[in-house]
N, C-alpha and C positions, 0 to 999 in steps of 0.2 A: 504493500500500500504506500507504503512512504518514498520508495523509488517511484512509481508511478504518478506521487505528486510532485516529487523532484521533476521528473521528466516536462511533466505538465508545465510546471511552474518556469522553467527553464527556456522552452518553447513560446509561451506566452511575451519573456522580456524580451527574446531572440526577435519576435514579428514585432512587437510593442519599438525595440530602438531600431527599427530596419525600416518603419514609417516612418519614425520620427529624424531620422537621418536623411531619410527621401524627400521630405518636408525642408529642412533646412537646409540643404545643398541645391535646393532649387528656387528657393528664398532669395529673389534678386537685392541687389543696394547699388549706391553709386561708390564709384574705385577716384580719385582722384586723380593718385599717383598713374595708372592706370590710365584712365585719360590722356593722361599728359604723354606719358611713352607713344599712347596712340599717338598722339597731335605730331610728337616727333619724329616718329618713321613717316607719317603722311607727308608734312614737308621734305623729306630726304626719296621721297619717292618711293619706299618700298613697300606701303599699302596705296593698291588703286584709291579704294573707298573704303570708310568707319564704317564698321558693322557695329551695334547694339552689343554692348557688353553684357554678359551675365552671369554674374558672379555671387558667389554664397556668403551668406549672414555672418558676418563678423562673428556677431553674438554666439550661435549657435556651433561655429568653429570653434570660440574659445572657451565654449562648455566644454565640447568633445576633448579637446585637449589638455583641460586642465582639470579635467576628471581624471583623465591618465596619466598625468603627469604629478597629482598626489599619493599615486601610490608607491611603497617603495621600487627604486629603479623604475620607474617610469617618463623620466626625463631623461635617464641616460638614452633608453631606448625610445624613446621621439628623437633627441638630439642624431643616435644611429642613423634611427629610418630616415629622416629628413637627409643629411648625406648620401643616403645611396639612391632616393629619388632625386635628386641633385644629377648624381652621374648617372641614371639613368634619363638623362633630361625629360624629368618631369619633375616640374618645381612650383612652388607654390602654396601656401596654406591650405586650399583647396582639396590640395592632390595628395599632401602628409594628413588631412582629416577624411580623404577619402578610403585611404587607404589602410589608417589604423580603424578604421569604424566596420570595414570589411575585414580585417583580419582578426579583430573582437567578434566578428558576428560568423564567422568558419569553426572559430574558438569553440563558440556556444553549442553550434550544431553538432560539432563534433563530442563535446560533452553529451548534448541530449543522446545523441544517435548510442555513445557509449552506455549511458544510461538505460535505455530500452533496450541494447542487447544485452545488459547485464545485472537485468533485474531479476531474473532469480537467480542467480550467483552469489555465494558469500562473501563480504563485507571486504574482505583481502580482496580478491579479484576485481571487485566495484572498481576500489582506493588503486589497484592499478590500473585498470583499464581509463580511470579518469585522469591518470597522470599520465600518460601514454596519449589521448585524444589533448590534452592542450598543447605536450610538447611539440605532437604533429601539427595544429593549429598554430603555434608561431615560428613553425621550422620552414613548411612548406610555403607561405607566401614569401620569405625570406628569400628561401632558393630561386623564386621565379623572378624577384627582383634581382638577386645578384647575376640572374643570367639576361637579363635585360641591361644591368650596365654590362656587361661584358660586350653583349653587341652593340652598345652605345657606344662605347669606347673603339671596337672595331672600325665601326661606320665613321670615326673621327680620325685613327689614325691610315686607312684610306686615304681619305678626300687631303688630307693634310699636303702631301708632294704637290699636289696641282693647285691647289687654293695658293699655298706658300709663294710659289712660282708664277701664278697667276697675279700676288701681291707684289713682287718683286718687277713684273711689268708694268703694273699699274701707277707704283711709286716711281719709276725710270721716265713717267713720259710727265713728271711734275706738281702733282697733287700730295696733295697733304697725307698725313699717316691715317688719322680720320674720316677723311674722304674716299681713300684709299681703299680703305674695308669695308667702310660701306658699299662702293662700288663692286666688289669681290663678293661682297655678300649679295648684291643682286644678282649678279651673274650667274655665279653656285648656289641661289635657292633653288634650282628645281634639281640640279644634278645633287650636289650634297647640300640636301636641305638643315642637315643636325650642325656640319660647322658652319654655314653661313646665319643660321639663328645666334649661334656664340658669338660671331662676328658684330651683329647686328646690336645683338646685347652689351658688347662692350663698346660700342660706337656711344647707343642711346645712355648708359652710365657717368660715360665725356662729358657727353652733351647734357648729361643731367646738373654736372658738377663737383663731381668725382674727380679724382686724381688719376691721371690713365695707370701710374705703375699700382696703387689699390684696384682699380677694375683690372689689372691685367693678373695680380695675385688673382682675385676672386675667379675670374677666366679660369685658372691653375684649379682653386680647390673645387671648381663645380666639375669639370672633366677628372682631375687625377691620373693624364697621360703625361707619360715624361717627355714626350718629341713636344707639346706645345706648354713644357714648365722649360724647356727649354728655347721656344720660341718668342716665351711672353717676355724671358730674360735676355734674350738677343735685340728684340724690339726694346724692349727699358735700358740697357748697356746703350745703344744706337743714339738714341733719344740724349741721355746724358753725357753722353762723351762726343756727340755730334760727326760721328764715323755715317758712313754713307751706306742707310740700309738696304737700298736694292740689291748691289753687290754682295751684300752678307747674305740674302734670302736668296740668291741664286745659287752662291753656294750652297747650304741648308737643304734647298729645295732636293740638287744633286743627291746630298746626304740621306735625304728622307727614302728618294727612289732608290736608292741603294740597299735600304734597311726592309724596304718592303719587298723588293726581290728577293732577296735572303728569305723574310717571311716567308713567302711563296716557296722557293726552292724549300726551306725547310719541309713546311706545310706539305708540300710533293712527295719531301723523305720519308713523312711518319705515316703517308697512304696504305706502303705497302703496309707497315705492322698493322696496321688498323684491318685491313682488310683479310687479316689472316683468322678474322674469330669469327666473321662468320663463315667463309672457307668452312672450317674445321666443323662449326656447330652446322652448318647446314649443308654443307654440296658435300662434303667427303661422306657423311651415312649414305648419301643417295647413290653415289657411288659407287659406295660395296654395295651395297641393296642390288644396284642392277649386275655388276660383277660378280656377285659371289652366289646370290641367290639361286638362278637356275644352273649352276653346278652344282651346288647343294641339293638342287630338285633331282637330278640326275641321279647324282650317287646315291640317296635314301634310294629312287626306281631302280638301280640295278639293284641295292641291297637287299630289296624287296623282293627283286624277282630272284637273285639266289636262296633268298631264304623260305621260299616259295616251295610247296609241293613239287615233285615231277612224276 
């Protein structure tokens, strides 16, 4: 009886915070800052036209969060999650309360569901099975973001040789470092849309009134790739000592197509081992199946017919 109102009970706050999440994330307000980045890409040309912003309740974000973040370790892990949707570029209070609010609500389910298959069970098996369904519950969305930046980060240091080189002609025919990457970032929105939004971002930060070598750190810890912790500090070196960066990003660039060949060749190298399990688990049984089998069939049929009447 009492697992069964656990379950109940459990289910009920599960639906109960899963409207009331759906309610508040769709809860428009006005964004100021917001606005303003709009207004700024619009003069820099790389929004045609403002679309209607729609953006979630302050209020109701900073319920979710600071519900979570009194309990113990619960800021350390906001402060986590928020970094690694950072490098998965996806950022935003929006996107860190979207996403703890859905991995509390997988949490529950996976409680409940443990609950109902382990309600006539004794009280040891309950205690583990419920400690089993939360660690699953904050392991698993975990994984799926760490392998989200991982292809974030791919998709960055890609585009990085051409963009870089692309930067390095752009700076050669006159323009400013500012103008520079903006222009780079319209060009590479459609082909590498993830570094030309970086681009864009550390333009509009400038242009906010930010210091470009703090927007170019922030650039650093939102990615976490060392070819553009090494870029942002080429660019900030250039800038201060007044050396001439196109020449330096031509080089770079060299450097970068270099480093990505290798990847590739590497990448080529570890095909074969990779390809050797399923080999082994799938085509070699078949294999012998078809090799060995009707000789097998064979020898039992003559065995048969020696040991046969005559």
């Amino acid at each position: 009886m009492l697992t069964n109102l656990l379950f109940f009970l459990i289910t009920g706050v599960t639906l109960s915070v899963l409207f009331w999440s759906a309610f508040e994330l769709t809860t428009t307000r006005e964004d100021p800052l917001g606005d303003r980045l709009e207004e700024l890409q619009s003069q820099a040309l790389v929004v045609a036209q403002r679309t209607p912003r729609r953006t979630t309740s302050g209020r109701g974000l900073d319920r979710i969060l600071n519900i979570v973040a009194a309990f113990p370790g619960g800021d350390d892990w906001l402060h986590g999650t928020e970094r690694l949707l950072q490098r998965a570029g996806i950022r935003g209070r929006r996107a860190l309360a979207t996403y703890v609010t859905l991995t509390l609500l997988f949490v529950l389910s996976l409680v409940a569901l443990m609950l109902w298959l382990e309600r006539n069970n004794p009280p040891t098996s309950l205690m583990g099975g419920l400690l089993a369904a939360v660690l699953l519950g904050f392991m698993l969305p975990k994984m799926v973001l760490q392998r989200l930046v991982k292809r974030y980060r791919r998709k960055l240091q890609e585009a990085l040789p051409d963009t870089v080189d692309l930067l390095g002609i752009v700076l050669g025919t006159g323009l400013a470092l500012d103008q520079s990457m903006m222009r780079v970032s319209e060009e590479m929105e459609y082909i590498y849309p993830e570094l030309a939004g970086e681009f864009a971002t550390v333009v509009m930060q400038v242009r906010a009134g930010q210091d470009r070598t703090t927007a170019f750190q922030q650039f650093v810890r939102r990615t976490g790739v060392e070819d553009i912790k090494s870029l942002a500090a080429m660019i900030v070196q250039s800038e201060k000592f007044g050396t001439s960066l196109a020449q330096a990003l031509k080089v770079y660039a060299d450097a970068l197509r270099t480093r990505r060949r290798l990847r590739a060749e590497a990448a080529v190298g570890k095909a074969g081992i990779k390809m050797l399990f399923p080999i082994v688990i799938f085509i070699l049984p078949v294999l012998f199946i078809i090799t060995l089998v009707p000789g097998m069939l064979s020898v039992l049929k003559d065995l048969k017919m020696l040991g046969g009447p005559r």
